[in-house]
Steps between C-alpha positions, in 0.01 A plus 500: 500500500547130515175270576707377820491902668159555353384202744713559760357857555147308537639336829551662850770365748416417840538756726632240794765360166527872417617559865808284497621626176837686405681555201750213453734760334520715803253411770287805489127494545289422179161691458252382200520741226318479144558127510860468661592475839691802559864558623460855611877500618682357189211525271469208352152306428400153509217389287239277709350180288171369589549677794824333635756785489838394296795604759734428254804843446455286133154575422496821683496848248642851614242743578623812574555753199828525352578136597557194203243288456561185704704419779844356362688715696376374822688233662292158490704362826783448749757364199411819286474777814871376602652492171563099541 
């Protein structure tokens, strides 16, 4: 594990910033989860840095089992989702 997870598993998100959150990938809730903020609906995680979580489909690593490490599948925005 990387010194940058290894902190960011140190910090805690605010639960009012915690409230507003969805995945960027497909606006499901997040949940924190050994570190990540949880997608429960598309399962991808995104890693939370001195406590400021990093919404970024980029940064973001699959978490459910039999899914590839991290997210390049995932489309990163309106050019990529429409095939522009």
């Amino acid at each position: 594990m990387d010194q940058e997870h290894a902190e960011g598993r140190q910090h805690t998100v605010d639960a009012r910033l915690l409230s507003l959150l969805v995945c960027p990938a497909c606006h499901g809730p997040v949940a924190p989860r050994e570190g990540l903020l949880l997608c429960e609906a598309c399962g991808l995680g995104y890693p939370v840095r001195d406590g400021i979580p990093v919404m970024l489909i980029s940064e973001a690593v699959r978490q459910r089992p039999g899914e590839a490490g991290p997210a390049d599948n995932a489309p990163r925005g309106p050019d990529e989702r429409h095939g522009q």
